[in-house]
MARRODO-107298 format. One record per residue (C-alpha): y, z, x; residue number from 1; residue in one letter. Coordinates in steps of 0.5 Angstrom, whole numbers. Layout:
N
<r Y="Y" Z="Z" X="X" nr="NUM" rest="A"/>
...
//
This chain:
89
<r Y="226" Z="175" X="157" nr="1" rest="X"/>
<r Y="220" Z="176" X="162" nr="2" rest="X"/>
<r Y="219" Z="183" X="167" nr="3" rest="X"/>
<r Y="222" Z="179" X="172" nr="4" rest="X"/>
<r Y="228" Z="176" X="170" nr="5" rest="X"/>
<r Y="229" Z="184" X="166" nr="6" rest="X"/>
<r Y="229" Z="188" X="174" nr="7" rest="X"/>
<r Y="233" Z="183" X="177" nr="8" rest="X"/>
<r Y="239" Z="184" X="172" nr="9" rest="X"/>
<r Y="238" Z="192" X="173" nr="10" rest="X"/>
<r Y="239" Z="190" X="181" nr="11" rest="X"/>
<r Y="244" Z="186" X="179" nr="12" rest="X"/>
<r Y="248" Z="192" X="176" nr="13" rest="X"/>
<r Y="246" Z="197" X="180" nr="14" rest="X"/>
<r Y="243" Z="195" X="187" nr="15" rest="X"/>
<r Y="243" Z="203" X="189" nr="16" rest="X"/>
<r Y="237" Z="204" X="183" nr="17" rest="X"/>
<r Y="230" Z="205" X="186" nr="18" rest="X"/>
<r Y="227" Z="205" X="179" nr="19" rest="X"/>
<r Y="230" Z="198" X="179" nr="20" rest="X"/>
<r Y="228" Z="195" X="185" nr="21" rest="X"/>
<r Y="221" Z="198" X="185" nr="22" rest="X"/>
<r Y="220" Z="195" X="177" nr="23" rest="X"/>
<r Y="222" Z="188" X="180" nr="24" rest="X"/>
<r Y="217" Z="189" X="186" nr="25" rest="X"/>
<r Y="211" Z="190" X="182" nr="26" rest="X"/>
<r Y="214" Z="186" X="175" nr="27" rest="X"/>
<r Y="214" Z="180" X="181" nr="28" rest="X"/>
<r Y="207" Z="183" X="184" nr="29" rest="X"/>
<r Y="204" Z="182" X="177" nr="30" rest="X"/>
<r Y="208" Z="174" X="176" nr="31" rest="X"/>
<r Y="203" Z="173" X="183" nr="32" rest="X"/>
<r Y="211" Z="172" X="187" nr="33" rest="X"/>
<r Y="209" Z="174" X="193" nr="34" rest="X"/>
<r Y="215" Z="173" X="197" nr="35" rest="X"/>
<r Y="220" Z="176" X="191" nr="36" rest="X"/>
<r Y="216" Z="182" X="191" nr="37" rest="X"/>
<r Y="216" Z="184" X="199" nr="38" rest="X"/>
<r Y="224" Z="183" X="199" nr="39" rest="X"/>
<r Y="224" Z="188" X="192" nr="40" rest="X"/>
<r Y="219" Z="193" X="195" nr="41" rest="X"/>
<r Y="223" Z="192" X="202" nr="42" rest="X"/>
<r Y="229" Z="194" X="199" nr="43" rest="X"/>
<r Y="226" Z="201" X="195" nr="44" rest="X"/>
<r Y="223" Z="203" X="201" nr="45" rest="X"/>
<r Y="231" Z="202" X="204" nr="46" rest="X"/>
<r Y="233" Z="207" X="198" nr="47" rest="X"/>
<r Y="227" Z="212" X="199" nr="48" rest="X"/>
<r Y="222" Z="211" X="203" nr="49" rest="X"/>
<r Y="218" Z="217" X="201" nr="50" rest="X"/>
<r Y="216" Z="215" X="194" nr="51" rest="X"/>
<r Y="217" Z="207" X="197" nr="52" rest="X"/>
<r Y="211" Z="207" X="201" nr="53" rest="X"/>
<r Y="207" Z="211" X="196" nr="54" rest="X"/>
<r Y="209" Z="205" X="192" nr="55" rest="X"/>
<r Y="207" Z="199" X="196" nr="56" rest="X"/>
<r Y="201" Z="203" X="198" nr="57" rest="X"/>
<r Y="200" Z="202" X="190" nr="58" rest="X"/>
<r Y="202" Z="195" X="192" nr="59" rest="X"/>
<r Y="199" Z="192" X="197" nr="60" rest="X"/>
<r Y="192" Z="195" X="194" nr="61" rest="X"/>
<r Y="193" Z="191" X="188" nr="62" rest="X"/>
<r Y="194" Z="184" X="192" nr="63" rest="X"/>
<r Y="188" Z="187" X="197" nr="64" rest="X"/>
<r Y="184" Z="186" X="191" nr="65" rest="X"/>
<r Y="185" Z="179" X="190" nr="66" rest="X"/>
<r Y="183" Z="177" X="196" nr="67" rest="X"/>
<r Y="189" Z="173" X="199" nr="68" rest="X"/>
<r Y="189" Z="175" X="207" nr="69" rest="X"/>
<r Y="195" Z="173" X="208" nr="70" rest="X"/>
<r Y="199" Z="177" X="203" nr="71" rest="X"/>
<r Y="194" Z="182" X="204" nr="72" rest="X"/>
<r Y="196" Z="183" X="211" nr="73" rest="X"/>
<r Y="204" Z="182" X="210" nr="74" rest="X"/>
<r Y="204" Z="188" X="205" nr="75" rest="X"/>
<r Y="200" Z="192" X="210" nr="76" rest="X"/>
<r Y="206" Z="190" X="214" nr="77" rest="X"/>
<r Y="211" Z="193" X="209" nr="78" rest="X"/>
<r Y="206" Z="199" X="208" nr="79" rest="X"/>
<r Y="207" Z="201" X="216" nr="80" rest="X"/>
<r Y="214" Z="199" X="216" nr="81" rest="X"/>
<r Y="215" Z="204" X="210" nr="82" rest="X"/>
<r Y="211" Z="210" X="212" nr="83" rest="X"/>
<r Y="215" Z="209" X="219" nr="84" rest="X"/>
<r Y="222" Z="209" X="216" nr="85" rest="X"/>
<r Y="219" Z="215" X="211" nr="86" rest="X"/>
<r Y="217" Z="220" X="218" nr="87" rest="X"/>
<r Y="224" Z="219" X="221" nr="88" rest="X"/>
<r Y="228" Z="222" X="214" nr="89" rest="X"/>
//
């Protein structure tokens, strides 16, 4: 079974799992899925928005480094979105 099929059963059983959705996100990063790692990330930064911004910090480095401008600006995005999310906790 590949990383991203493992993450979205263990958010299938338990949505409220910060792990979990972390894992998928960077299981789906890794697997170049893009979309389905924004929605993963998205939804750790939901659950915990301290650690979740680090995390997609960590992220949006790693899709910097390919060199994709629009995936790069739409983790920057997602980056902000968290960190704003984190400073109102």
């Amino acid at each position: 079974m590949d990383s991203v099929k493992y993450y979205s059963k263990t958010v299938a059983v338990d949505p409220k799992a910060a792990r979990s959705w972390e894992g998928l996100g960077f299981a789906a990063l890794e697997s170049q899925k893009f979309s389905d790692s924004i929605h993963a990330f998205e939804k750790l930064c939901e659950l915990d928005a301290t650690d979740g911004a680090r995390k997609v910090r960590k992220a949006g480095r790693q899709v910097r480094g390919l060199k994709l401008p629009e995936w790069d600006a739409k983790f920057q995005h997602l980056i902000d979105k968290c960190d704003s999310k984190g400073k109102e906790r």
